[in-house]
N, C-alpha and C positions, 0 to 999 in steps of 0.2 A: 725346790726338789733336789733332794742330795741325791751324789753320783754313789753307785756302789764301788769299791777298789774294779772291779771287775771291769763296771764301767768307763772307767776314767783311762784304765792300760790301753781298752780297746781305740776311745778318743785316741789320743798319744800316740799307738801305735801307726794310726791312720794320718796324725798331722806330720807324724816324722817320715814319712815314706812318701810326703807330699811334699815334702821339708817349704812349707811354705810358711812365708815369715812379712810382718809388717816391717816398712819402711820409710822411716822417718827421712826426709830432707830439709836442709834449710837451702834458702835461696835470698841469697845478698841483695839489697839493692842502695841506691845513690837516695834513697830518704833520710832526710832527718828529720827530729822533732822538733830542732828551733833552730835558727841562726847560731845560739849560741854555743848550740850541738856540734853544728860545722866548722862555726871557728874551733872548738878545743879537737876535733876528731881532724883539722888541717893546721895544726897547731906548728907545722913547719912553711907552712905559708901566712902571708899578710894578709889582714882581714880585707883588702880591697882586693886581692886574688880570690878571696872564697868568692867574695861578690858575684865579682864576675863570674867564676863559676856557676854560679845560681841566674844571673844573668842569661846567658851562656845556653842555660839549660840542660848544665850537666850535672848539676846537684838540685834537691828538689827539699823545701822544707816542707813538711804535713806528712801525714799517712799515705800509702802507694793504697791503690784499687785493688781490692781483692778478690779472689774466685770463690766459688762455695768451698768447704773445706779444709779452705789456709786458713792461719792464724797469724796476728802480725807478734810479733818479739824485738825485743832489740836484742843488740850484739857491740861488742868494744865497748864492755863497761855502761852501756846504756848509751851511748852515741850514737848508734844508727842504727834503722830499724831490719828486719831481717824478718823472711815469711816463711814458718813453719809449714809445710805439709805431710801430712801421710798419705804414703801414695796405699793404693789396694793392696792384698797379698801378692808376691808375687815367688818366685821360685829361688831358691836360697844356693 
């Protein structure tokens, strides 16, 4: 169904006085996709510090758990993973 001009002003006129707008976040996390990931993404530490790190349990290799609505992404060139969400409209 096409809008008429008429139509469309009146749309617009109503979202701008609502000024509301989608909102994309990302949200970091300590995942990676492989060991090998960690090593070049810690590439100023030795590969027995990543270890431990993962060790440790403060870096994590696989995918993190996600909620309805995220998306997983990476980030830093593909090094580590990063979870997209849009949040709902909200006020601009």
């Amino acid at each position: 169904m096409k809008r008429t001009i008429k139509e469309q002003r009146e749309i617009d006129r109503k979202s701008q006085a609502l000024n509301l707008a989608l909102r994309t976040v990302y949200i970091g996390t300590c995942y990676f996709p492989s060991k090998c990931h960690a090593y070049n993404y810690y590439s100023y530490l030795s590969r027995k510090e990543v270890d431990y790190k993962i060790r440790r349990k403060e870096i994590f290799i696989g995918e993190p758990a996600l909620k309805t609505g995220q998306k997983l992404t990476t980030c830093d060139n593909g090094l580590r993973y990063q979870i997209e969400e849009i949040s709902k409209y909200e006020r601009v």
